[in-house]
C-alpha positions in Angstrom: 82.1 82.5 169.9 79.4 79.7 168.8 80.9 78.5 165.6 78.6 75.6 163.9 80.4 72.9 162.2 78.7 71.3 158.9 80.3 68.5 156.7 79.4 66.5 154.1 76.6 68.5 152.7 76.6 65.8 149.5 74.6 68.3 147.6 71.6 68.5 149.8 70.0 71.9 149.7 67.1 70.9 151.6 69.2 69.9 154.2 71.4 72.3 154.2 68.9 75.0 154.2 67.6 73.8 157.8 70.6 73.3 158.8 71.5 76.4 158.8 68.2 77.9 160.1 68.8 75.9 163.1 72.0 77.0 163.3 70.9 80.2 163.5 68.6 80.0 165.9 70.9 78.4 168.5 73.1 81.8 168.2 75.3 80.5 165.9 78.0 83.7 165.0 80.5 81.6 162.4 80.4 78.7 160.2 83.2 76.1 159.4 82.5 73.9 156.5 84.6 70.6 156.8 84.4 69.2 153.2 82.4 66.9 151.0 79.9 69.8 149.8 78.8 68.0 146.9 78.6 64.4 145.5 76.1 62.3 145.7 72.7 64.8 145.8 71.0 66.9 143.3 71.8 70.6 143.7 75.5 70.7 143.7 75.8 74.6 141.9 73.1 76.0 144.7 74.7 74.5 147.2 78.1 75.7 145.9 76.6 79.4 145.6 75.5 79.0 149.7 79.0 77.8 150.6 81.3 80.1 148.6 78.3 83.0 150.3 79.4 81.8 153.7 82.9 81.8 152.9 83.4 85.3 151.7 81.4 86.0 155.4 84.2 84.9 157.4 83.4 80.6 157.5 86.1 78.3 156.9 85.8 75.7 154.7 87.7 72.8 154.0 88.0 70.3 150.9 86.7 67.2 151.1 87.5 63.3 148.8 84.0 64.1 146.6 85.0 68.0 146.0 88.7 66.7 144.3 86.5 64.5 142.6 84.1 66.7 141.3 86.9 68.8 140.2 88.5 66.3 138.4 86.5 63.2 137.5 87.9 59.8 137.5 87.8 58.3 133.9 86.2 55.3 135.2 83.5 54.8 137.7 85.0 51.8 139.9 83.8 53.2 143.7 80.2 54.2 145.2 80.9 57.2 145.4 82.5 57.8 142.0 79.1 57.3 140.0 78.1 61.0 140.2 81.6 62.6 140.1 81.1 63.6 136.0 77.5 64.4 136.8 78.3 66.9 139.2 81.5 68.3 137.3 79.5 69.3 134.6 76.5 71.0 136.7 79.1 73.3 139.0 80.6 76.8 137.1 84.1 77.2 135.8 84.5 79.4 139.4 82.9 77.0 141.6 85.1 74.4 140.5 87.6 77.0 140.9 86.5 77.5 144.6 86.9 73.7 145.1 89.9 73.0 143.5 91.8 75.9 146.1 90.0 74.6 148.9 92.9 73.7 151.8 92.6 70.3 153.4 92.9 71.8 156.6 92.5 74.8 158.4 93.6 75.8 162.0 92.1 78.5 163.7 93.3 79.1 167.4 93.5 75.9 169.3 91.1 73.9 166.8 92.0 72.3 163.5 89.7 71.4 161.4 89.8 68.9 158.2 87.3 66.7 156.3 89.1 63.2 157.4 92.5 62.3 159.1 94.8 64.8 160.3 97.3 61.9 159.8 97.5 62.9 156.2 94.4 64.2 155.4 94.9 63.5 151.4 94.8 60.0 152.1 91.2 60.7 153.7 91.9 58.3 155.8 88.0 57.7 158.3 88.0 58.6 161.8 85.9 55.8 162.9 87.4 54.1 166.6 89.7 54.9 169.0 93.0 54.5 167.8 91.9 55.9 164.3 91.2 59.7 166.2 94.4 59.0 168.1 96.3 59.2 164.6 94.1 62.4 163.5 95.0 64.0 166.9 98.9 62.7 166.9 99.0 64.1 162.8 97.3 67.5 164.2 99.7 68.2 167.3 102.8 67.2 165.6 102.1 70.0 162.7 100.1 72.2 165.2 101.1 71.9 169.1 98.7 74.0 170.0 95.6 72.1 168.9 93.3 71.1 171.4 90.7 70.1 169.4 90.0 68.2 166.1 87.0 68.8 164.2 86.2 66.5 161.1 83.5 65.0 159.0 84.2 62.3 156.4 82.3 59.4 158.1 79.0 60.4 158.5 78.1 59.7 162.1 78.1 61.9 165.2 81.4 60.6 167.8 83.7 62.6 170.3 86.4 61.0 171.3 89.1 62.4 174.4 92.6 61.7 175.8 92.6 62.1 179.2 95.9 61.5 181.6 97.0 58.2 179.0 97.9 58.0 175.7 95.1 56.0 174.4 91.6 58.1 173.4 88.3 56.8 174.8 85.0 57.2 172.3 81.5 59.3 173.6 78.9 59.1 171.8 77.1 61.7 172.3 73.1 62.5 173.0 71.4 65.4 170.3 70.9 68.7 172.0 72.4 67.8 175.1 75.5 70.3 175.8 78.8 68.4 176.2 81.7 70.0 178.7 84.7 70.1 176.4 87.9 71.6 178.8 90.9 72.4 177.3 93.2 70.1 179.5 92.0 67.4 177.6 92.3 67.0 173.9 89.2 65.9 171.7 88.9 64.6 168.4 85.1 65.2 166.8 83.4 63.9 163.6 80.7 66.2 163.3 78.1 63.9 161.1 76.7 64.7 157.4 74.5 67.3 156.5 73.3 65.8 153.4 74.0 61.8 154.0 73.1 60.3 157.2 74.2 56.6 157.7 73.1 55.7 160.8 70.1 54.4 160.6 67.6 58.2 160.7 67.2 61.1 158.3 68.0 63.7 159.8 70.7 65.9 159.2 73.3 66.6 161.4 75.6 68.9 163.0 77.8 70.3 166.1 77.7 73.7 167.3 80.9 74.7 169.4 81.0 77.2 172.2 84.6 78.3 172.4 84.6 80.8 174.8 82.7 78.2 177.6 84.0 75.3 175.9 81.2 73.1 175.2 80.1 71.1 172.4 76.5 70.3 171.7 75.6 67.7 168.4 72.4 68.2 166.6 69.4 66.0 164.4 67.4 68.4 162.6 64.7 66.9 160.5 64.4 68.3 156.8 62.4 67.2 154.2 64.1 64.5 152.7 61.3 63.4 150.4 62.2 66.2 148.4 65.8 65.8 148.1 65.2 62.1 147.4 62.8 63.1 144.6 65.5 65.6 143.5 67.7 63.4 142.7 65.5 61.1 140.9 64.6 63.9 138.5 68.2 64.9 138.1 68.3 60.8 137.0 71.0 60.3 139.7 71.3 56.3 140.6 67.8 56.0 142.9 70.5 54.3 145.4 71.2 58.0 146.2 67.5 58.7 146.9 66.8 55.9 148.9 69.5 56.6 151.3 68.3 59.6 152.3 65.1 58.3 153.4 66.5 55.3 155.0 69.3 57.2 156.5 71.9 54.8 155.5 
């Protein structure tokens, strides 16, 4: 089965939208959704209506830090990523929130487990971000499901595989867009799938992984989109231009 792997959509429709067109188009049969679906951009309730479609299809989807928030705003704004919690609350239906707010922090599905952050405690969303960071998430997944073989995550907004091979440590890949990556089962992995809707690495396009499960292989995807429009979006919406910039910056 090809399932295609999206996190941190941050409200994007227009990225989301080609995401999932070029999803499609690479033969994708299943979608997982690994958290963060809104925050940040302009369209939170369409995007909400797209991902509560694909989840009554059969995709799994995950809660992320910005969907709690959005469910239940903080009563001050003292983070980033706090400043459009209330907005975004108050845009998304009494169900959506509903939706959110049931959402599990992780999800296991055969020998893959996949959660917005840290399997380590994931409601600490702790960031996968170095080696010994994914060897927590992949310790925290095994020791509550032994048969995981892979971890699949978003939370910090670039594209990484990391894998344990005979030792205990985990060694970082970072992978090349479009370029299929061998992904055998008698090693463990640990994946942060990149944002949707938030790139921070320096380009603006959107990102995401399409796994092959049956030949075990991972491929990791840049799809432009047109981000001048979901910058504009959100300067309409009168969402902090901060918001917009990074979208065309890709940081």
């Amino acid at each position: 089965m090809k399932l295609a792997m999206l996190s941190d959509i941050h409200a994007n429709l227009q990225a989301l939208s080609a995401c999932l067109q070029h999803a499609r188009q690479q033969g994708a049969e299943r979608y997982a959704l690994l958290g963060d679906h809104v925050g940040y951009g302009a369209d939170p309730d369409a995007v909400m209506d797209i991902v509560m479609a694909l989840h009554a299809e059969g995709a799994i989807v995950i809660k992320g830090n910005h969907d709690e928030m959005a469910v239940n705003p903080p009563a001050g704004v003292e983070t980033v990523g706090q400043t459009t919690a209330a907005w975004t609350h108050g845009q998304l239906s009494a169900g959506q929130r509903g939706f959110l707010d049931q959402l599990p922090m992780v999800a296991q599905d055969g020998e893959c487990l996949f959660v917005h952050a840290s399997a380590d405690h994931p409601e600490a969303w702790h960031y996968v971000q170095d080696e010994r960071s994914a060897g927590a998430s992949l310790d925290g997944a095994t020791q509550t499901h032994p048969e995981t073989h892979y971890v699949f995550g978003g939370h910090v907004h670039q594209q990484t595989l990391y894998y344990r091979g005979a030792g205990r440590g985990l060694m970082a890949f970072t992978p090349t867009p479009a370029v299929v990556v061998p992904t055998p089962r008698h090693r463990q992995w640990v994946a942060t799938v990149g944002s949707v809707g938030q790139p921070r690495d320096g380009h603006p396009q959107a990102m995401y992984a399409l796994f092959d499960s049956a030949a075990h292989k991972l491929t990791f995807f840049r799809v432009a989109y047109d981000h001048a429009s979901a910058a504009a979006a959100i300067l309409r919406a009168g969402l902090p231009p901060f918001f917009a910039q990074r979208l065309e910056l890709g940081k």
